[in-house]
C-alpha positions as CSV (number, residue, x, y, z in Angstrom):
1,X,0.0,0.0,0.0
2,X,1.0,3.5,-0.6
3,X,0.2,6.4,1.2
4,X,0.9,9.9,0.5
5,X,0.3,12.6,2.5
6,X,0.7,16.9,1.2
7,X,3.8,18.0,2.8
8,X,5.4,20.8,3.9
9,X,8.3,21.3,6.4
10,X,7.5,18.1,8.1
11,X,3.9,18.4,8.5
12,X,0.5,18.0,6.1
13,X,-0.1,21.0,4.2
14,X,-3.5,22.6,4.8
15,X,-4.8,23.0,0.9
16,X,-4.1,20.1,-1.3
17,X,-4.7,21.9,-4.8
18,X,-1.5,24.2,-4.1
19,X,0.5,21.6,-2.3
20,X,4.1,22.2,-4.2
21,X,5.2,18.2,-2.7
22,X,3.7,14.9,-1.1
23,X,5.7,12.4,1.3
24,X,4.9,9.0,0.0
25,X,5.0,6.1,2.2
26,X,5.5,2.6,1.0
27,X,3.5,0.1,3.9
28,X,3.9,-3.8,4.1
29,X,2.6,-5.8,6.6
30,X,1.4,-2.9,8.6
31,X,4.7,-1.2,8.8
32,X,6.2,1.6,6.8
33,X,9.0,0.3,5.0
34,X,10.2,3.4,3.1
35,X,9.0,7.0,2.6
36,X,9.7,9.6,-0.1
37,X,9.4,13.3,-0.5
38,X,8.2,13.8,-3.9
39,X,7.9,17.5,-5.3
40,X,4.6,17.8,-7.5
41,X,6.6,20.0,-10.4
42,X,3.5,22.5,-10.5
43,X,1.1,20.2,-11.0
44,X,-2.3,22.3,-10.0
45,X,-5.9,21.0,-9.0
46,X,-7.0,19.3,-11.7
47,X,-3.4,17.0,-12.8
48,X,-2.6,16.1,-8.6
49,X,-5.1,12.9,-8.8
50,X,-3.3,11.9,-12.4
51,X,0.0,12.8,-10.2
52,X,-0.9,10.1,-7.3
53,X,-2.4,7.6,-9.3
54,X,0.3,7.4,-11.9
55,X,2.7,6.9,-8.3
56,X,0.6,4.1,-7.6
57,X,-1.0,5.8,-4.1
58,X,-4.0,4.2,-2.3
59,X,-4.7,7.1,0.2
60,X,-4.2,10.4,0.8
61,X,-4.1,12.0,3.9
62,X,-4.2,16.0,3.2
63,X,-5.8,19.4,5.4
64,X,-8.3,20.9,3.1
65,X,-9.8,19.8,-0.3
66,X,-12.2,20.8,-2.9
67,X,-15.4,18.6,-3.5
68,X,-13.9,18.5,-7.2
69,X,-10.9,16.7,-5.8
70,X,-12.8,14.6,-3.6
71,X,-14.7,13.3,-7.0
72,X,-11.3,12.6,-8.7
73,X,-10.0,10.9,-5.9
74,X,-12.6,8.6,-5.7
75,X,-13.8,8.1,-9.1
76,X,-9.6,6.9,-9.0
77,X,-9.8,4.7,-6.0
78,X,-7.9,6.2,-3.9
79,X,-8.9,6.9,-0.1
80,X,-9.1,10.4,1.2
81,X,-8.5,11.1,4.5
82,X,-9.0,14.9,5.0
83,X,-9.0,18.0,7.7
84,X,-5.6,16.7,9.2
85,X,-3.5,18.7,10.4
86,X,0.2,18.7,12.1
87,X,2.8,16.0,11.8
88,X,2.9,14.0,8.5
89,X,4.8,10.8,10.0
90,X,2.6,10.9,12.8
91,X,-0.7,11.1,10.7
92,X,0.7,8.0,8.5
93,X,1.1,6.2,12.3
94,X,-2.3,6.7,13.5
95,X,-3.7,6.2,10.1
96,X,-1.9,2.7,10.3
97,X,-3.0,2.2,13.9
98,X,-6.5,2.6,12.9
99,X,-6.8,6.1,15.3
100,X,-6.3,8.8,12.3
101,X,-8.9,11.5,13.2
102,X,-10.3,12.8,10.2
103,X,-13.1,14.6,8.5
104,X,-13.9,13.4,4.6
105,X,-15.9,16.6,4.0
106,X,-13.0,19.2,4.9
107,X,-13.7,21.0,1.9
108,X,-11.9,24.5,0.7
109,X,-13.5,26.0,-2.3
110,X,-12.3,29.1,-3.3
111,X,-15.0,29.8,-5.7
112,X,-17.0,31.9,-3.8
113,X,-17.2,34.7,-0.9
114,X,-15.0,34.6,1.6
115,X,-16.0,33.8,5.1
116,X,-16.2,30.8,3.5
117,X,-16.4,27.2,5.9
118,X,-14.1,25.1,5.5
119,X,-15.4,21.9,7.1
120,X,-12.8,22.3,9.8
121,X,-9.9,23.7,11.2
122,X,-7.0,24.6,8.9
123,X,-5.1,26.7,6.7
124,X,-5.9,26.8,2.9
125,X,-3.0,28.4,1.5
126,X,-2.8,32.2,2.0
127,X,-6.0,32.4,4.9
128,X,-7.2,30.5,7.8
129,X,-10.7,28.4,7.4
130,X,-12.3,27.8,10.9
């Protein structure tokens, strides 16, 4: 299984459409037997799913996300855990542990007014969503 999470500076980046790298961890048997920091080479919204797919990921673990995104993700198989916030390595360990708190509808759409909800607490890029 492969896992990648939007990284920055050691923890998941809040706003996966302008994440400029993912970690990617490789898991077997339960364990994570080797991890990767991958830069994205401006890839925007719409090519990210393409991006993780053609790296072979089975979930993503990311802050917020776009309901667009969310369709992708899916309609490619891949498991989205969203809303998450703080240490990469340590998401990837709760998420293998079975204790990853999460919310799948942390959405960030910045399509329309601000004052905007976010689904949760976290920073989408250049503002905070709460």
């Amino acid at each position: 299984m492969k896992i990648a999470v939007t990284y920055e500076n050691g923890s998941v980046f809040g706003h996966f459409g302008h994440t400029e790298q993912f970690k990617i961890y490789q898991v077997e048997d339960g364990a994570v037997v080797k991890a990767q920091v991958v830069p994205t080479n401006g890839s925007g919204h719409g090519a990210l799913v393409g991006f993780l797919a053609d790296h072979g990921v089975d979930c993503l673990i990311c802050g917020g996300i776009g309901p667009g995104a969310q369709a992708a993700l899916a309609q490619a198989g891949i498991r989205l855990y969203a809303g998450c916030t703080g240490s990469a390595d340590d998401r990837v360990s709760e998420l293998l542990a079975g204790s990853l708190a999460h919310a799948d509808g942390a959405t960030c759409d910045h399509h329309h007014d601000e004052g905007h909800d976010c689904g949760g607490q976290h920073t989408c890029g250049s503002h905070s969503c709460h």
